[in-house]
Every structure is written in C-alpha cells, then in structure tokens.
C-alpha positions, 0 to 999 in steps of 0.5 A: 478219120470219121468221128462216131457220136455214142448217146445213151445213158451216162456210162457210169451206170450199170446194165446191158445197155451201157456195157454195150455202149462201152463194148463198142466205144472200145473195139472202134477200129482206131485208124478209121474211127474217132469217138465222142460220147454224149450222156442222154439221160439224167445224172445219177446223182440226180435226186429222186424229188426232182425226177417230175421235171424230166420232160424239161430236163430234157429239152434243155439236154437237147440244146446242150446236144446241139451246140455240142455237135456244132462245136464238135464235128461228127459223122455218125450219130448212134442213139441207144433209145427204148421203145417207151414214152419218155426214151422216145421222146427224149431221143426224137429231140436228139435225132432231129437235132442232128439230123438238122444239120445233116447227121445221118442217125443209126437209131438202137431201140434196145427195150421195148414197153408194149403198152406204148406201142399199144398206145401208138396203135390207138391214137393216130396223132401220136403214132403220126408224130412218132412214126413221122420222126422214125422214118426220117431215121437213117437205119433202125436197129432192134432186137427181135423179128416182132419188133420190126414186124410192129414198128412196119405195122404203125407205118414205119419204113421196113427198108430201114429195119435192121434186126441185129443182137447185143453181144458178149466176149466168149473168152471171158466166160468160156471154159476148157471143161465144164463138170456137171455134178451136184450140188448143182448152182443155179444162178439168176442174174440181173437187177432185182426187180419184181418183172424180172421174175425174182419171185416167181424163181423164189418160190421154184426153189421153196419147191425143188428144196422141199424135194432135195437139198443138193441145189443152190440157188445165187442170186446176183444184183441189187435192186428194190426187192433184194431186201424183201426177197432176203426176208423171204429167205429167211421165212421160209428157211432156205438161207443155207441154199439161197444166197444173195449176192447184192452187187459184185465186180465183173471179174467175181461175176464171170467167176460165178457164171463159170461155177454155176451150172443152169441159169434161170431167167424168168422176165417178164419186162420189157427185154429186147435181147438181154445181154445177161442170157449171152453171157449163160451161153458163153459160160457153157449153161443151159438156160430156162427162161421166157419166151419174151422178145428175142428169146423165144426166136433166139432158144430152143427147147432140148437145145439150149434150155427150156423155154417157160410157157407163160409170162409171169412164169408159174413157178411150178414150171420152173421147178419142173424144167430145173429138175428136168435138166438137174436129172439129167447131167448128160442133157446139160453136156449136150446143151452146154456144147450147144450154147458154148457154140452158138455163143461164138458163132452168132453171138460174139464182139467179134462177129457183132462189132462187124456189123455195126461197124459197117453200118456206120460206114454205110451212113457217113458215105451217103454224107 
C-alpha cells in the first residue's frame, strides 16, 4: 500500500481549499492508499499579536515536517500552496524537505496573487529562486490555462503543468425538478470580504429593489465586512429582501442552494477555480459572475449565466444581468439544464478524484 502525505491548512478550517483537502482524503481508494495529513499553516488558535513571527513559525514547521517524514514512511507528497509570497515560501520549505529524501511532490497552486507574479516577473534573483524550486517539483497542478501560460513564461517546465479543477458531489446538490417562479432568491456565498465583490452585489440589489420587490437576496458566510454590510442594510431600508445569514452547516447550506434561483459571485480575489461556483452549478443555477481565473474559460454567456465585464464589477451590471435572467424564466430552465450537466460531466469527485488518483500513481512509480 502507498501512503499519500496531504499538507494544507489545518482541516478544521473552513473554505474550498480545505473541503478539497478532505474530498480527496475520504475517496482515497482504501486497498491501494494509505493517508497522513500534516497541517502547513498556523494553528487557528494562534493569536493575531503573534502573526509578525510567521516567516519563523514557519521554518520551525519545516523541521517538524522533516522528522515527520523520517518517522513516517510516504510515497507521495501533495502540497496545496497559492501562488503568493508567504504560501510559496513556506511550502518551497516543504518541498525541498521531501524532495531531500527523494519524495516525489505533486505540488496544487490552488490562488493566485497576480501582484506576486508581477514581482516574480521583475526581479530576476527572486524569480531565479522560485522558479529553480518549481521545476525541481515533480507535476504542478493549477487551475486555469492563464495560470500555466504564466508560470511557463517565468521559465517554469511546461512539461510539468497539469491544468486540472476543483470539484464538487453533484448528488448532494442535485435536484429531481427545479421551479423557477418569484419571488426569486438570489444567493451569494463565500466569506465576507470586500474583494469578493460583497459591495458591489449590495449596491445591485439597492438597484433591482428600487424597481421590484419579488426578489431575495441571501447572503451566506461570515467575515469582517458582514457587520458593515448588515448596517448597509439596514440604512437603506432592505432588510425585508436582504438577509444575512452569518456562518451555516453544510447540510442548511446544500439546503439554500437548492431553493435559491440565480448565484451571483462578483470576486475580484485572487481565485483559481472556486468551489463555491461548482457547487451553483450542481444545484441547477445560473450564475453571474467575473471573468477572473478559471471562470472566464470555465462560463458562457446564455449558457451558464452571465459573465460581468470588469473587475471590480459595476454594480449596474449586475443588476442588469440579474434582471435579464429574473425576465426571463424560460432562459434559466435552459441554463440550469446546462449547468446540472455540465456539473456532473466535467466537474464531479467522480471524474476529478480520477485524475489526481492517477497522478499519484504516476509519481510513486518513477520511485
């Protein structure tokens, strides 16, 4: 039996990263894989005063990480990293540290900070470094064309690029039949954060009410802006259309997305492929959101939802390409019949856990 090493976060954090993370830790095919988990970021218990000591926190998890793996025999090595500068830097340390005794590394760039790779673009010593530290990586999984197509740019191996996608249980989220009538539930989903467009899909709904009041609009997560945006709310008199739902189970979750008719996803962070936009198109709804990362090659305009022009979105757009598809019922059956399909077919554990699974299999072999 070969033993797969999962580093990422530690797995009581919430987030697409993480439920990845677990997804696969849970579908390992029993009879061929062993599993260990080894958590590469900081406790969440660790106080916010001491977060100045990071780039020393961890060098010292690099050295737990290497006794680690001296006592604990593995075959694979799978680091879930972000293109940035801390994620990189702290997981080149986990890489060289398994590759030093010859682990062969299956290395996820999950986010993307296109500021850094600016940096890395600018400066030759420090794209020497990270480049030099890539390509001694075994394969390279991210989650959009662009994203390989930069890291090849900057010298990295393209031999070694995988562009792959996160995933998502179509059969949690499906649905026999899916009515759309009003009043129609719009839902946003993720952690409240200004970069994920919270704002800017606040202000759409001050404009859609202004014109009709059969519209709901939920949003779910927490995060440092939900009390301001709650305030927001509240001052401009929406509070009966706008709710905040703060931080809910999986199970009341899945049970939103089925009653919710459009999803509205307005980000401008640095995504790679949000699980949270799967998880719409399991559950059947059209979707309005950037054309940032995966997204613009993933959607289609009339075929999965709408695609907004510009990062940061202007919230005019949005109200405009809500009320296009609010119109419109007979569009969003047709959309949703897109989704639901293409959701299984491209997009679910099934056909994505395949994929990694042989990945790994194709590592420990050259070993």
């Amino acid at each position: 039996m070969k033993k797969i090493l999962f580093v990422s976060r530690h797995l009581t954090y919430k987030g697409g990263v993480t439920n990845y993370v677990k997804t696969l830790m849970s579908l390992l095919p029993e009879d061929e894989f062993g599993k260990e988990h080894f958590p590469q970021s900081l406790p969440p218990s660790f106080p916010n005063f001491a977060r100045i000591m990071i780039p020393t926190y961890y060098i010292w998890q690099k050295i737990k990480f290497s006794k680690f793996l001296k006592k604990n025999p593995t075959d694979v090595v799978h680091i879930n990293s972000t293109m940035g500068w801390l994620p990189i830097y702290r997981d080149i340390l986990f890489a060289r540290a398994s590759k030093k005794i010859g682990i062969p590394v299956l290395f996820f760039v999950h986010g993307w900070r296109w500021p850094f790779y600016k940096t890395l673009k600018e400066h030759f010593s420090i794209r020497r470094l990270v480049v030099n530290n890539l390509n001694n990586m075994d394969i390279i999984f991210v989650l959009s064309t662009d994203f390989k197509k930069a890291l090849s740019n900057i010298g990295v191996y393209e031999n070694k690029i995988v562009t792959t996608t996160t995933m998502v249980d179509t059969k949690k989220y499906s649905q026999k039949k899916k009515s759309f009538c009003s009043p129609y539930k719009i839902l946003f989903c993720s952690n409240m954060l200004r970069v994920k467009g919270v704002y800017e899909l606040l202000k759409a709904a001050n404009i859609l009410l202004n014109k009709q009041n059969d519209i709901e609009f939920i949003f779910v997560g927490k995060g440092p802006e939900l009390k301001n945006l709650k305030e927001k709310t509240n001052q401009l008199s929406m509070t009966d259309n706008v709710q905040f739902t703060g931080y809910v189970s999986e199970k009341e979750k899945i049970k939103l997305f089925k009653e919710a008719h459009i999803f509205v996803f307005p980000t401008y962070h640095g995504e790679g492929f949000p699980t949270v936009v799967l998880e719409a198109m399991a559950a059947g709804l059209p979707i309005v959101t950037t054309k940032n990362a995966a997204l613009k090659h993933a959607f289609k305009d009339c075929i999965n939802g709408y695609l907004l022009s510009s990062m940061p979105a202007e919230p005019e757009e949005i109200a405009d390409k809500i009320m296009k598809l609010v119109s419109n019922p007979g569009l969003m059956k047709r959309i949703s019949r897109n989704n639901l399909k293409e959701a299984k077919d491209k997009y679910d554990v099934s056909v994505v856990t395949d994929t990694v699974f042989q990945a790994y299999r194709d590592l420990y072999k050259k070993t």
